[in-house]
C-alpha positions as CSV (number, residue, x, y, z in Angstrom):
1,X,117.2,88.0,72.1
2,X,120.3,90.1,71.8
3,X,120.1,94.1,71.4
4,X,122.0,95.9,68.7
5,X,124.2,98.8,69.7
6,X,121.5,101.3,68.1
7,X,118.8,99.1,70.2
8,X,120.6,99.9,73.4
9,X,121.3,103.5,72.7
10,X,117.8,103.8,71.8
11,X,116.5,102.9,74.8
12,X,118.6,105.3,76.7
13,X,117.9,108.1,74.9
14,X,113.7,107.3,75.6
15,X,115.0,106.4,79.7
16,X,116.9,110.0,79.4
17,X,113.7,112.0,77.9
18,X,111.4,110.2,80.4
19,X,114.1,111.8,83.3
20,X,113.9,115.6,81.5
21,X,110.2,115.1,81.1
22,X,109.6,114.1,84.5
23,X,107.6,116.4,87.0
24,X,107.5,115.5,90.4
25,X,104.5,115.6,92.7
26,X,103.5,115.6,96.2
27,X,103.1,112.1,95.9
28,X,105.9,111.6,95.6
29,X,107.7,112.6,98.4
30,X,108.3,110.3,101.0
31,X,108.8,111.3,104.7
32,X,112.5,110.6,105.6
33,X,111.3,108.1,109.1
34,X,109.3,106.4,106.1
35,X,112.4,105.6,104.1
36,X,114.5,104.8,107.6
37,X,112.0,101.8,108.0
38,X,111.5,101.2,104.0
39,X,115.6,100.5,104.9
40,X,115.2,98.7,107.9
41,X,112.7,96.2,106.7
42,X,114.6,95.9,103.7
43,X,117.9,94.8,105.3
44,X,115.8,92.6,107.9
45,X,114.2,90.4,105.3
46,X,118.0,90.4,103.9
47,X,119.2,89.5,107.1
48,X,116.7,86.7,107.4
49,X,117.1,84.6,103.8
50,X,121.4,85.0,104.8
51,X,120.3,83.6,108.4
52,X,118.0,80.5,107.2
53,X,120.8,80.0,104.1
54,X,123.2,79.7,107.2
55,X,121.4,77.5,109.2
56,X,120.5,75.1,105.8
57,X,124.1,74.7,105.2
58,X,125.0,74.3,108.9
59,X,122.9,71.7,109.2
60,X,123.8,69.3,105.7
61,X,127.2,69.9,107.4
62,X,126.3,68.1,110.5
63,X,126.3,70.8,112.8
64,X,123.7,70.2,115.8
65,X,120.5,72.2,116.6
66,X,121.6,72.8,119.3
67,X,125.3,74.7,118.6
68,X,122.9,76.4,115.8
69,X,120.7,77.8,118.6
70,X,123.4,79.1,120.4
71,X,124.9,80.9,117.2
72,X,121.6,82.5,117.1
73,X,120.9,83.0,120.5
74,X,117.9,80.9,121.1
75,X,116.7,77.4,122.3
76,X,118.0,74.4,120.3
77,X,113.9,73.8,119.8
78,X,113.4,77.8,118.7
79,X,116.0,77.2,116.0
80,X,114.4,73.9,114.6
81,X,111.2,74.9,115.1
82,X,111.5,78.4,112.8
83,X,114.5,77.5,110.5
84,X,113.9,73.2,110.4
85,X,111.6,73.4,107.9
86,X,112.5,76.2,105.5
87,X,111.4,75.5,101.8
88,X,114.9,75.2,99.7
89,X,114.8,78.6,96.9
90,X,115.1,77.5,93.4
């Protein structure tokens, strides 16, 4: 459902009241190692979907399990056995 102008403008005016009425408290600080591996993780499961996208498309290309496990670093078998039966995103 589309938003007028004065809908939109609205809204940011109640977003901007919520940020001036805002008083943070000890919880919610986070300790800066816990945001390093917040990151980490973050990028890792990034890292992963871009890694078993890869491999999907390498193999409806034709390319081998084997040249895929040496892309990846690991055993022809290692590669089918964690990426061979990835279930396809929607």
């Amino acid at each position: 459902m589309p938003r007028s102008v004065q809908d939109i403008l609205d809204h940011a005016d109640e977003l901007a009241k919520r940020f001036e009425d805002y008083e943070p408290s000890a919880d919610d600080e986070v300790a800066v190692a816990e945001h390093l591996l917040r990151r980490a993780a973050m990028a890792r499961a990034r890292s992963e979907r871009q890694i078993s996208e890869a491999v999907d498309a390498a193999r409806r290309a034709g390319i081998s399990w084997k040249r895929i496990g040496v892309e990846l670093g690991i055993s022809a078998q290692a590669a089918q056995q964690r990426y061979g039966s990835v279930p396809k995103s929607a």
